[in-house]
C-alpha positions as CSV (number, residue, x, y, z in Angstrom):
1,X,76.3,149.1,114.5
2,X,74.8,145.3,113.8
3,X,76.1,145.7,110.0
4,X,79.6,145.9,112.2
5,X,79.4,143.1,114.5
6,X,78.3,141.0,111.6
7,X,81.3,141.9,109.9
8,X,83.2,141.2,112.7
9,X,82.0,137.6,113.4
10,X,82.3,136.7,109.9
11,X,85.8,137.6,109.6
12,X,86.7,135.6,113.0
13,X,85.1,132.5,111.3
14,X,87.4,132.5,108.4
15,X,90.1,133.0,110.4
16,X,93.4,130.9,109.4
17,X,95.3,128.0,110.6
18,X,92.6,125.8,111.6
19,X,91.7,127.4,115.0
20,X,88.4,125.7,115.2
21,X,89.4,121.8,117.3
22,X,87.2,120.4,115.4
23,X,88.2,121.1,111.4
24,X,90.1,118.4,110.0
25,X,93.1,119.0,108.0
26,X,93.0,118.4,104.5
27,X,95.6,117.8,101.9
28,X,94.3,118.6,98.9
29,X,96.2,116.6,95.4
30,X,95.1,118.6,92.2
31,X,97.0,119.3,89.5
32,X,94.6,122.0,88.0
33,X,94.9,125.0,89.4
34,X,91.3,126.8,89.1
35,X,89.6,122.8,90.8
36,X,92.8,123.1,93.2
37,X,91.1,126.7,94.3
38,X,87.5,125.7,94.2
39,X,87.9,122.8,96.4
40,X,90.5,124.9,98.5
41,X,87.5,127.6,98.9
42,X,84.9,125.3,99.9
43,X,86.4,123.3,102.4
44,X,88.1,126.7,104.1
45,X,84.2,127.4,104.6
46,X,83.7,123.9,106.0
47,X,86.4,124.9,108.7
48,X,88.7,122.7,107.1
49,X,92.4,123.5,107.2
50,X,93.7,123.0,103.6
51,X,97.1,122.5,101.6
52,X,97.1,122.2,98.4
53,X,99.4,120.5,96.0
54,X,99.8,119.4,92.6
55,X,101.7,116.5,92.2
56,X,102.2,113.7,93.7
57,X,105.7,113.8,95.3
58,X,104.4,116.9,96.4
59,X,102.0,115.1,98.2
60,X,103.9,112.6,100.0
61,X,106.8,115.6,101.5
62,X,103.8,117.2,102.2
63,X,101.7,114.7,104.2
64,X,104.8,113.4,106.0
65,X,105.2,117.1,107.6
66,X,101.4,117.6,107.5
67,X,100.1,114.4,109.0
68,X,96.8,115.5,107.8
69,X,93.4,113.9,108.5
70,X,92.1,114.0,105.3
71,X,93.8,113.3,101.4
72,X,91.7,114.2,98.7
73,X,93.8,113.2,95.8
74,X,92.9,113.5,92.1
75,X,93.4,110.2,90.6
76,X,94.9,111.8,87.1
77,X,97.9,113.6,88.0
78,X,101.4,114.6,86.3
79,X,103.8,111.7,87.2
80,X,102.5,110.0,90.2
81,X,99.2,108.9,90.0
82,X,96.6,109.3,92.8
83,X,96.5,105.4,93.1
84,X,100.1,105.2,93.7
85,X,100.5,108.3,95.8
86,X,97.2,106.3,98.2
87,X,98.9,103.3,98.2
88,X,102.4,104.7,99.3
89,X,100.1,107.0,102.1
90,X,99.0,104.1,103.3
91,X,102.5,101.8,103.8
92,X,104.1,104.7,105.6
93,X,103.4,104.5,109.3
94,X,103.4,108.9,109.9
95,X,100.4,108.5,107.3
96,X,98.8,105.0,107.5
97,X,95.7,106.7,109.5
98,X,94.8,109.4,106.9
99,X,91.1,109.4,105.4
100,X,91.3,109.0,101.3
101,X,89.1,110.3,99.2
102,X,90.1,110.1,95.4
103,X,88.3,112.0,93.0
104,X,88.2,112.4,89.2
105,X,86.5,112.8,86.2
106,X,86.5,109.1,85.3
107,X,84.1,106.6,85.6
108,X,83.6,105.0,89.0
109,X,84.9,101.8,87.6
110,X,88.2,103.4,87.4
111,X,88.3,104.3,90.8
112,X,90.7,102.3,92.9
113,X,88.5,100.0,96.0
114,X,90.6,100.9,98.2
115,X,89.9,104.6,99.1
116,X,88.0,105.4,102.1
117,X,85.7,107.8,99.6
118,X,85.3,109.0,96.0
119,X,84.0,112.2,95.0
120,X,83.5,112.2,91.2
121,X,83.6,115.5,89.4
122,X,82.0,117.9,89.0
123,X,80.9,117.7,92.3
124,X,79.0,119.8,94.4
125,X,79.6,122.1,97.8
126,X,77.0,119.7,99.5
127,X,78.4,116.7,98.0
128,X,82.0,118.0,99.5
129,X,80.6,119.2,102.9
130,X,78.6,115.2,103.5
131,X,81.8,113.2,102.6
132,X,84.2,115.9,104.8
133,X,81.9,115.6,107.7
134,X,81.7,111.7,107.3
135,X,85.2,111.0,107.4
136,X,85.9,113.4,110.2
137,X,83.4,111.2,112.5
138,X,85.3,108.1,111.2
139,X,88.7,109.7,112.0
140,X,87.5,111.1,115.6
141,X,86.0,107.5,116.7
C-alpha cells in the first residue's frame, strides 16, 4: 500500500506545465541535442518549466511567446550566437527582464560580462540547481 502512495506522489511532482507557482520558466538555447536533454531533465526535477531550442532565431520567436524567467543560452550555436541572441533579449522590452545565464565549453574569458550568470560545462546537477535557485530570488525580488 505505501509502495503505492509513493508512486503516486512522485508522479504528481513531475507533473507538466509548471504547476508548482514557484518554478521559473526556463528557455533553454542548445544546439546539441543529448546537453539539450540533460539540462532539460535536470531542471524538470528542479520544478523548472523548460523549452528547449536549438538556434538562435529559435530562441528569440520563442521567448517573445514564452516571456520566460530564465535564458540559458549556449554561447556556440549554429548561426546566431548566444552573445547576439543575449543582447537582442535584452533590447526587446517583452524580454528585457529575463535572467541570462550563458554557458559553454570555452574559457571564462570568452564569456560575454554582461550575462546575469555563466555555467561552464560540464557542469553539475548541484551546480545547475544553486545558479536556478539564485536567479529565481533575483527575479521574484
Amino acid at each position: 500500500m505505501t509502495h503505492h502512495h509513493d508512486d503516486c506522489a512522485e508522479s504528481s511532482g513531475l507533473s507538466p506545465g509548471g504547476s508548482l507557482p514557484e518554478g521559473p520558466r526556463v528557455l533553454l538555447v542548445e544546439d546539441d541535442a543529448d546537453t539539450r536533454a540533460l539540462f532539460s531533465s535536470h531542471l524538470r526535477r528542479l520544478g523548472c518549466s523548460v523549452i528547449g531550442v536549438g538556434t538562435g532565431e529559435e530562441a528569440l520567436r520563442t521567448a517573445r511567446l514564452e516571456r520566460p524567467d530564465i535564458a540559458i543560452i549556449d554561447l556556440r550555436l549554429p548561426g546566431m550566437t548566444g552573445e547576439h541572441v543575449m543582447t537582442a533579449l535584452r533590447a526587446d522590452p517583452s524580454t528585457a527582464n529575463c535572467r541570462i545565464v550563458i554557458t559553454s565549453v570555452l574559457d571564462s574569458d570568452s564569456y560575454p560580462p554582461s550575462a546575469d550568470a555563466v555555467l561552464p560545462k560540464p557542469f553539475t546537477r548541484r551546480q545547475l540547481e544553486e545558479l536556478v535557485t539564485t536567479l529565481n530570488v533575483k527575479n521574484s525580488e
